[in-house]
C-alpha positions in Angstrom: -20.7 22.6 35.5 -17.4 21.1 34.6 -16.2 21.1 30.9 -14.1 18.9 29.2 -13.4 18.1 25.5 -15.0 14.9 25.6 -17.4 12.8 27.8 -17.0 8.9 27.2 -19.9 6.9 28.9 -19.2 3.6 30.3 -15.3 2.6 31.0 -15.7 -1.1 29.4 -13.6 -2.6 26.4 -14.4 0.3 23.9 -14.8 2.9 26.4 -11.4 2.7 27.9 -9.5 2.4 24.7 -11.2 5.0 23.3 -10.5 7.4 26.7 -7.0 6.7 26.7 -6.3 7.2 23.1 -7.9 10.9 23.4 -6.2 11.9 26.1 -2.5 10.4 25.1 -3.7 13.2 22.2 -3.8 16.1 24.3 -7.7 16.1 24.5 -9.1 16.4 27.9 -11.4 13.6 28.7 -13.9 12.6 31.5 -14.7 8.9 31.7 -18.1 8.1 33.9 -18.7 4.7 35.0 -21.5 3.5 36.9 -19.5 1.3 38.4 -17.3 1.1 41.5 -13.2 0.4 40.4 -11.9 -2.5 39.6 -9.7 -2.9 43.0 -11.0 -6.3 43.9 -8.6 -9.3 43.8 -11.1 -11.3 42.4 -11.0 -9.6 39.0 -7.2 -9.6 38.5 -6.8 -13.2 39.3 -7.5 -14.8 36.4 -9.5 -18.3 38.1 -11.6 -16.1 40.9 -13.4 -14.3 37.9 -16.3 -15.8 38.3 -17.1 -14.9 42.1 -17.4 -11.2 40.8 -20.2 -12.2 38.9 -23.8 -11.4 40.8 -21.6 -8.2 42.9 -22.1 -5.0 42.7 -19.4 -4.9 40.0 -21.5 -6.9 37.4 -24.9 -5.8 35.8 -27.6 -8.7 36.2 -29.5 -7.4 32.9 -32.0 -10.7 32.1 -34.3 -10.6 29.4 -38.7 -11.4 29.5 -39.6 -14.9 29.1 -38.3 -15.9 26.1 -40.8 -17.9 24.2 -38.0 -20.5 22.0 -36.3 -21.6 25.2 -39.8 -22.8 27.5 -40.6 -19.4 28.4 -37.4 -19.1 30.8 -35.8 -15.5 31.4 -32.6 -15.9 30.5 -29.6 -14.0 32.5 -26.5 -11.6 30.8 -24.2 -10.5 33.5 -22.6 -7.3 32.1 -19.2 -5.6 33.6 -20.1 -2.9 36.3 -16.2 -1.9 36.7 -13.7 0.0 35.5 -13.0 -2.6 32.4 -16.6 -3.4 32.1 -16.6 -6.8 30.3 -13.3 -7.2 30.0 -12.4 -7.0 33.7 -15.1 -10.2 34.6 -15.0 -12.0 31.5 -12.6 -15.6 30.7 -10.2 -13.2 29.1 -10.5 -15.3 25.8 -8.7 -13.1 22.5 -10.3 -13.8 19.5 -11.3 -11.3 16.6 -13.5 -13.1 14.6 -13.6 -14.2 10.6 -12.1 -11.8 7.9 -15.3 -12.7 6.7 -17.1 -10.9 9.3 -15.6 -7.2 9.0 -16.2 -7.7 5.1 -19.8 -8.4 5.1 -20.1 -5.1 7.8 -18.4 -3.3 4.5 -20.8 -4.5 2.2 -23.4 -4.0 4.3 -22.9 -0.8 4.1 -20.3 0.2 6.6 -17.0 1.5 4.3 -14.3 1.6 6.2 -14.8 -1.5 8.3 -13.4 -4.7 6.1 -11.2 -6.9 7.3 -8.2 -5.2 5.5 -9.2 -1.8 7.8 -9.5 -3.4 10.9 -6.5 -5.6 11.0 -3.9 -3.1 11.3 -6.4 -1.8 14.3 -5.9 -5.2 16.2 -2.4 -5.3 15.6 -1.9 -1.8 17.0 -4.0 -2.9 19.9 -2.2 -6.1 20.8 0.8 -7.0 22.6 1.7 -10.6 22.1 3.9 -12.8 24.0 4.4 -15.5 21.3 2.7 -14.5 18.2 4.1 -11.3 15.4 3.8 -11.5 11.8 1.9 -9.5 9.8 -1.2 -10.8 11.9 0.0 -9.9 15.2 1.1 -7.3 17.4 3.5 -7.0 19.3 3.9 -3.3 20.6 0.5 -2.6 21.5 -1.0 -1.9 25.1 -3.4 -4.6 25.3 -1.7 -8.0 26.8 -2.3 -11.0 25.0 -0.4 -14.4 26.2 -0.9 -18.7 26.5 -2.0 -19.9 29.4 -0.1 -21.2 31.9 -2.4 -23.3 33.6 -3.7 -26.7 31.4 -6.2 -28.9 33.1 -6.0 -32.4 32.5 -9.3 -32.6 31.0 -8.9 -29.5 28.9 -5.9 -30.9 27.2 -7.9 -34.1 27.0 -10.7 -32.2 24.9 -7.9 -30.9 22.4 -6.8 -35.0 21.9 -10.3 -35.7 21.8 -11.4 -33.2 18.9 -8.1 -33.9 16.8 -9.6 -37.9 17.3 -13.1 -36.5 16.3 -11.7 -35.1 12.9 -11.3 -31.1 14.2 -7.4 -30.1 13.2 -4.9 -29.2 15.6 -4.9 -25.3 16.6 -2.5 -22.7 18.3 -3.8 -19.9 16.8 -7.8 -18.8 16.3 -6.4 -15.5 14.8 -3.9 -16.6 12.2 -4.7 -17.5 8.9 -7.7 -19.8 9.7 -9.8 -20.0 12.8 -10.9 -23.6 12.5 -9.5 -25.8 14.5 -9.3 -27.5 18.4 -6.3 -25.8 20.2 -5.8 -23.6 23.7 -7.2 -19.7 23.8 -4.8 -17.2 24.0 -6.0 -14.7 26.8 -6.1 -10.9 28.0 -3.1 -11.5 30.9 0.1 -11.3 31.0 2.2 -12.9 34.0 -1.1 -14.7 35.3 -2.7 -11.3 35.5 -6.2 -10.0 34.2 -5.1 -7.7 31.1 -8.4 -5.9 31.1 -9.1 -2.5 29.2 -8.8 -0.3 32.5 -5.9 -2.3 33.3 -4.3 -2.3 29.3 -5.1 1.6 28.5 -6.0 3.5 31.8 -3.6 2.8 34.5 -0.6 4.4 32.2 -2.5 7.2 32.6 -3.1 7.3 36.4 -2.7 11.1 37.6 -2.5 12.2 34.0 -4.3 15.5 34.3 -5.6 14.8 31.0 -7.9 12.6 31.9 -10.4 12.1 34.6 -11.8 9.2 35.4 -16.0 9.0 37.5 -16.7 5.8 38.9 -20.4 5.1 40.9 -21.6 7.7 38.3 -25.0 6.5 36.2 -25.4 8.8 33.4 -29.1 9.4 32.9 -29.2 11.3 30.2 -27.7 13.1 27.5 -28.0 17.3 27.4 -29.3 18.9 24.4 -28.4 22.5 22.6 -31.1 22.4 19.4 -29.5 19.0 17.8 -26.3 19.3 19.5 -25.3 16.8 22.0 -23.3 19.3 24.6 -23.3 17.2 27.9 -24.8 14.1 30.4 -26.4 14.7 33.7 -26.0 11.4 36.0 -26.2 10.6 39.5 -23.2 9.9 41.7 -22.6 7.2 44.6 -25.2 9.2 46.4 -27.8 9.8 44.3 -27.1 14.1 44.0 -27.9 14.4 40.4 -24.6 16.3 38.8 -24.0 17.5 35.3 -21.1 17.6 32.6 -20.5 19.1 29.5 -18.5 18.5 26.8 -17.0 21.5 24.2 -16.6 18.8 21.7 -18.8 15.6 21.9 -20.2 12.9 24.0 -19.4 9.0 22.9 -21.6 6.7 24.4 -19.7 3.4 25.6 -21.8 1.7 27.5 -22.4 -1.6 25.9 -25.2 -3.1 23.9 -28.2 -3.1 26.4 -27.3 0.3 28.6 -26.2 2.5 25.2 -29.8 2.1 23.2 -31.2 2.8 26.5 -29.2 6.1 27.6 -30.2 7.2 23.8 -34.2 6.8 24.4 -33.8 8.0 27.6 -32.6 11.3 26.0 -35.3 11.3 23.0 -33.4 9.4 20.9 -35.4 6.6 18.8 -38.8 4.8 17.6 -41.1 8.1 17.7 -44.2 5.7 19.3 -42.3 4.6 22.1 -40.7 7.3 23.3 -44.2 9.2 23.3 -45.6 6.2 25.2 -42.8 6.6 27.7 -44.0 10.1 27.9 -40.1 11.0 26.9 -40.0 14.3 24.9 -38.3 13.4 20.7 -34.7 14.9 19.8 -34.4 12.5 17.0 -36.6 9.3 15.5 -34.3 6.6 14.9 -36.1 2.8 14.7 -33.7 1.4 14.8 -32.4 2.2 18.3 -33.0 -1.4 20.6 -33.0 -2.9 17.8 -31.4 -6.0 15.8 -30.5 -7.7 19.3 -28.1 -10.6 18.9 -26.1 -12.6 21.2 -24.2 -15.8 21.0 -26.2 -18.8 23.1 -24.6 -22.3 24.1 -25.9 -25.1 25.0 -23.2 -27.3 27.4 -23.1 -30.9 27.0 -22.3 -32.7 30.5 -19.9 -36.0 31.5 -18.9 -37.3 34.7 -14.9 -38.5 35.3 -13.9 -41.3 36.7 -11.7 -39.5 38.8 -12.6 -35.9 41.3 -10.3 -34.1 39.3 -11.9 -30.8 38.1 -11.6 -27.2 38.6 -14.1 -25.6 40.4 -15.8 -25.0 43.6 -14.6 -28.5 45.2 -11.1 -27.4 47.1 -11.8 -26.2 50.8 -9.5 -25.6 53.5 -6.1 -26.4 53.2 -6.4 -27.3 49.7 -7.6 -24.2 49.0 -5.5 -22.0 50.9 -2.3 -24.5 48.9 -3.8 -23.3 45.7 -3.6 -19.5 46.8 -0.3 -19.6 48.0 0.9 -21.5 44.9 -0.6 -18.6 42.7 1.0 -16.0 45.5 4.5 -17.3 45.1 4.6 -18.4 41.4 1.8 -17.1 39.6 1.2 -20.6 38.6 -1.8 -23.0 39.5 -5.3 -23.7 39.4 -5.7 -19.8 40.4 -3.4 -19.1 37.2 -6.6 -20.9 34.9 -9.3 -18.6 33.0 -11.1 -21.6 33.3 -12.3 -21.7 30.1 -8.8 -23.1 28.7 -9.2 -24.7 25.6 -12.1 -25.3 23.1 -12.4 -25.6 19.1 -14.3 -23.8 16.1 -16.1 -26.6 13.6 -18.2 -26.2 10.4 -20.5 -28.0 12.2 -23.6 -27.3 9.4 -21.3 -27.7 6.0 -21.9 -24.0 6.1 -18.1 -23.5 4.5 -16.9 -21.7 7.2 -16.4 -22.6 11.7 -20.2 -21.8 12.6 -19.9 -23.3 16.2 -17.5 -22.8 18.6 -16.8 -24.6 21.7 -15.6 -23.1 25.4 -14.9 -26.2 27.4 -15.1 -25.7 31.1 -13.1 -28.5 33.1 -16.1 -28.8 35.5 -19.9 -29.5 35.3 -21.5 -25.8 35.4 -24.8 -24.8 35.5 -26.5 -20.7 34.9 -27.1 -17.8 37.2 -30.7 -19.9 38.1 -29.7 -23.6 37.6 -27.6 -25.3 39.7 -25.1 -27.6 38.2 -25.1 -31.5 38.2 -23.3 -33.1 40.9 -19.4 -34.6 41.0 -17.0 -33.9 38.7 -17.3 -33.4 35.1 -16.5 -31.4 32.3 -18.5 -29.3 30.3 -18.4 -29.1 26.4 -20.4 -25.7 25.2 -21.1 -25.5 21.7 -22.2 -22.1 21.1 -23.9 -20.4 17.3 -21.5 -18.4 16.3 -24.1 -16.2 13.8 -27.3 -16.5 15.0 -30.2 -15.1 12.7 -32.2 -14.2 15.3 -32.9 -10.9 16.3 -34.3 -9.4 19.6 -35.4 -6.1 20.8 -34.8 -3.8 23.5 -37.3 -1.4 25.0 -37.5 1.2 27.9 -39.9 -0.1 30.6 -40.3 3.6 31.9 -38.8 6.9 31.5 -36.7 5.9 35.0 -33.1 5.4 34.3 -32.8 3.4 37.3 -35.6 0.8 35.9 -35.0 -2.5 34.0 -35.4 -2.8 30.2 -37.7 -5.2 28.4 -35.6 -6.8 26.4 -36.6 -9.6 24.6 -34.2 -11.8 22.8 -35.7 -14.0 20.9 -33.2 -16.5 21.3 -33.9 -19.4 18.9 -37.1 -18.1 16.8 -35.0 -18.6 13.2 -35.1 -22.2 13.0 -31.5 -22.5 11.3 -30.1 -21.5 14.7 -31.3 -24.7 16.5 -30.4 -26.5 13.6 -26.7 -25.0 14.3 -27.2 -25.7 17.8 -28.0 -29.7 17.3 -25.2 -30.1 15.1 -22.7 -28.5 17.8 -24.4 -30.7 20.6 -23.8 -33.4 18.7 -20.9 -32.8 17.5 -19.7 -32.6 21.0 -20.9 -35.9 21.9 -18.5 -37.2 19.2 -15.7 -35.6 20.8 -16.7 -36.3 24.4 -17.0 -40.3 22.6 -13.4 -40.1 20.9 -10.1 -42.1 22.9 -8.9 -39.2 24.6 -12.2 -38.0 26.4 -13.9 -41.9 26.8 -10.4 -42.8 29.0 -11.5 -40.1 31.4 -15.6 -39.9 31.2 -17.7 -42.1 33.1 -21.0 -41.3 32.0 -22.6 -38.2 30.1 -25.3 -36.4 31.7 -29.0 -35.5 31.0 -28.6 -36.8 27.6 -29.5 -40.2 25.8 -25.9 -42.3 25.6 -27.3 -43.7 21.9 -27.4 -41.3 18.9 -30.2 -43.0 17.5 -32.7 -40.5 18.9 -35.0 -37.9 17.0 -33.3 -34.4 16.6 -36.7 -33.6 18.6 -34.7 -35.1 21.6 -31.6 -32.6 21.1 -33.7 -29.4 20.5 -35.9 -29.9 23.6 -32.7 -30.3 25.0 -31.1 -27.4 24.4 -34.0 -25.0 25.2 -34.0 -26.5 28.8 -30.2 -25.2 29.1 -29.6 -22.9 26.6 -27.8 -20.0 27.9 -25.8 -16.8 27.1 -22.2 -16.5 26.8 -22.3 -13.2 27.7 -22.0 -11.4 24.0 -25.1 -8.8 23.1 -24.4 -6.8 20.3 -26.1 -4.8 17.2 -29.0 -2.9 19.2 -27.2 0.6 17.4 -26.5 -1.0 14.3 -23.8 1.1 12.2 -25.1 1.3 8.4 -27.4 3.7 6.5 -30.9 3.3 5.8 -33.4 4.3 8.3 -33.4 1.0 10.7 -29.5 2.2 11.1 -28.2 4.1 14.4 -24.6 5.4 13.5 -22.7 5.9 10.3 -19.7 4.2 9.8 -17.5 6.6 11.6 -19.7 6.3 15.0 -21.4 9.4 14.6 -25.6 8.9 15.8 -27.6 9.8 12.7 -29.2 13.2 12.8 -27.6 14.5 15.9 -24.5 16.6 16.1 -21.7 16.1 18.7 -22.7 12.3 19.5 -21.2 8.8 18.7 -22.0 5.6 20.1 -18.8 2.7 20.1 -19.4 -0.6 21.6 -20.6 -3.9 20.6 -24.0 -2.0 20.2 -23.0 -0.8 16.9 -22.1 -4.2 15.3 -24.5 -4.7 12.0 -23.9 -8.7 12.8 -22.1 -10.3 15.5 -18.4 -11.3 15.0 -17.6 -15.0 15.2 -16.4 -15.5 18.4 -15.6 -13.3 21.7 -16.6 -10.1 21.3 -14.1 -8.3 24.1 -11.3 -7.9 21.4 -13.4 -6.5 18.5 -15.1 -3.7 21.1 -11.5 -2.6 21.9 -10.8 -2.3 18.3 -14.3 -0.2 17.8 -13.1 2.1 20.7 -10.0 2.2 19.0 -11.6 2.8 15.7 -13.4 5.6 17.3 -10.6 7.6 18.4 -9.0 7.4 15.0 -12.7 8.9 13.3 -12.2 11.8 16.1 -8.9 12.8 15.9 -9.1 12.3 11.9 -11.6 14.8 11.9 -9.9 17.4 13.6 -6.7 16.8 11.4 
């Protein structure tokens, strides 16, 4: 059995940071991911990101029909690469509210205000444009504009500065609200993902070694000591690891509670159902599931001018060779170029925020409308509902039962109304209405019960591709880790990913994961000060 000094499971946005900051220490590292690497071009250019989804390199977790949204399962694509997340996500850098990382202190979590983490993301960040005391400059993770601005996603920016929304060109400055353009994870139209950002420095560094097509299965025990994983490689031969100092899980927030109860690790009466032998009852674990849902809002244009899936041919083969010899072009977009972040309630602060596709898209099991379009997709930025995640057997290869619970507080369809509508207004404002023909599956008049919107949205609600908090950091006995990662009642063990969020931050969540993995390495290499 190999040994290192640390075993990191799962190589997505917390799992690589966290890898490469340990070994740049001196501490030897193995990374396992599940995964094949992230060698496809698909992931790298930033507008062929979403062909990787339904491959072998994404995850196709969905959850049990969800009662608030007619019964329907709903679909999460997950990373299944080196990256995880942030190699097949829009690439979209946001942090969230101040107000988020000081309601995780008060909640419980010292250590994790708004005042801690900043100089975290600033470490992290490299950015083309942006410095200050709110930006970093210096950092390995890539942050830049885009270079590639659809008519109609400039038209939306007009639009919501007509609606009322204020102008923008910075989500992570001072204030978040406002319409404007994302910055994104690239740099020279190229994917800045995590593997990309932290581990390629470190290619052929002895220090660290790097497993991909490697499940881990679960975690090995000495008394209440975490010492190593056993997981199956590319072809199934079970192989084992351990680690002389401590295992991090990494794996995101639907695999990480379910390595933990697949290794005896939470609600006592579920894991003895499973017929899975207790190392530690913690409730808490598959718990307090929340992810951010849209709804998008449909028009037709006048004109076929949109960005996806209608070039063939030639065209097609023009827009390739434009990205080939300038990095510039359609090819150049993350497609989700520009969008906004409204009080949309009177709540006092952005509860909705907008990701505005120029093209009509549909869901993993929906088809889109036909023709051209844009799509506006207001999404709840801190839904009260909370799902839960179970084991459906004591296979690792099975499926969990998660269940979501997507809509079952009532004030997150009242959020989710006010963002439809509120998208409406934009979509009616002079800069849109020059363009739109027609919106879609919608009554044109507002003067319609709210009855109309909310059956609405449950027919299309879907994920943006966010699930967090189901190893909620905190104390109390519904809580998974302390606020230094460490997994409550077990030695050697930490869990850092989105999992360990006590509520989800107010926007993407691929930036705040590479400041928990970040986070993490500072707790471990603290401790050994």
């Amino acid at each position: 059995m190999q040994t290192f000094d640390y075993i990191v499971i799962g190589a997505g946005s917390a799992g690589c940071a966290l890898s490469a900051r340990l070994a740049r220490a001196g501490r030897r590292v193995l990374l396992l991911e599940a995964g094949p690497a992230d060698n496809h071009p698909y992931i790298h250019i930033p507008g062929t990101f979403i062909r990787v989804h339904g491959t072998r390199r994404t995850w196709m977790y969905r959850t049990e029909p969800e009662p608030f949204v007619n019964q329907r399962q709903v679909f999460i694509p997950q990373g299944r690469t080196l990256g995880g997340g942030s190699a097949v996500n829009a690439m979209i850098y946001i942090r969230g509210q101040a107000e988020d990382y000081d309601e995780w202190k008060a909640s419980g979590c010292p250590g994790w205000g708004w005042d801690d983490v900043l100089p975290v993301f600033r470490r992290c960040e490299d950015n083309a444009r942006l410095g200050g005391q709110l930006h970093g400059q210096a950092g390995p993770l890539k942050v830049s504009d885009p270079r590639h601005r659809h008519p109609l996603s400039e038209a939306f920016v007009n639009a919501a500065v007509e609606a009322g929304v204020p102008a923008n060109d910075d989500f992570n400055g001072t204030r978040q609200e406002g319409a404007g353009f994302y910055q994104t994870t690239t740099r020279q139209a190229r994917r800045a993902s995590s593997a990309v950002s932290y581990l390629k420095p470190l290619r052929g560094d002895p220090r660290l070694t790097v497993l991909t097509e490697t499940l881990a299965t679960r975690l090995l025990f000495e008394g209440e000591r975490v010492v190593g994983v056993e997981a199956v490689d590319s072809h199934g031969t079970p192989v084992s690891f351990r680690a002389s100092a401590e295992v991090i899980v990494s794996a995101g927030a639907i695999a990480s509670p379910k390595l933990l109860m697949l290794s005896g690790i939470g609600p006592r009466a579920h894991l003895e159902e499973m017929g899975i032998p207790l190392r530690r009852d913690l409730p808490g674990v598959g718990e307090n599931f929340q992810d951010h849902l849209s709804a998008s809002v449909y028009a037709r244009i006048r004109k076929p001018d949109s960005l996806l899936g209608h070039d063939r041919g030639l065209r097609a083969l023009g827009h390739g060779l434009k990205y080939l010899a300038s990095r510039r072009g359609l090819l150049s977009s993350n497609v989700v170029e520009s969008g906004a972040f409204v009080d949309a309630t009177g709540c006092g602060r952005p509860d909705v925020q907008f990701h505005v596709v120029p093209a009509l898209v549909g869901d993993i099991d929906r088809l889109p409308p036909d023709g051209h379009g844009v799509s506006i997709n207001p999404c709840a930025l801190r839904p009260r509902s909370r799902g839960r995640l179970r084991l459906k057997s004591a296979d690792p290869q099975d499926e969990v039962a998660l269940n979501a619970n997507y809509l079952s507080d009532p004030e997150d369809m009242r959020t989710m109304v006010a963002g439809v509508k509120m998208a409406r207004r934009i979509l009616r404002a002079p800069a849109l209405a020059a363009m739109v023909e027609s919106m879609l599956l919608l009554p044109e008049e507002d003067d319609v019960p709210d009855e109309v919107f909310e059956d609405y949205v449950r027919k299309v609600a879907k994920t943006v591709f966010h699930p967090a908090g189901t190893c909620r950091m905190g104390q109390g006995r519904d809580a998974v880790v302390a606020p230094d990662l460490r997994v409550h009642g077990i030695k050697g063990l930490r869990v850092a990913d989105a999992s360990i969020m006590p509520t989800i931050v107010s926007g993407n969540t691929n930036a705040p994961s590479i400041m928990i993995g970040e986070r993490c390495a500072d707790f471990i290499l603290a401790a050994q000060a």
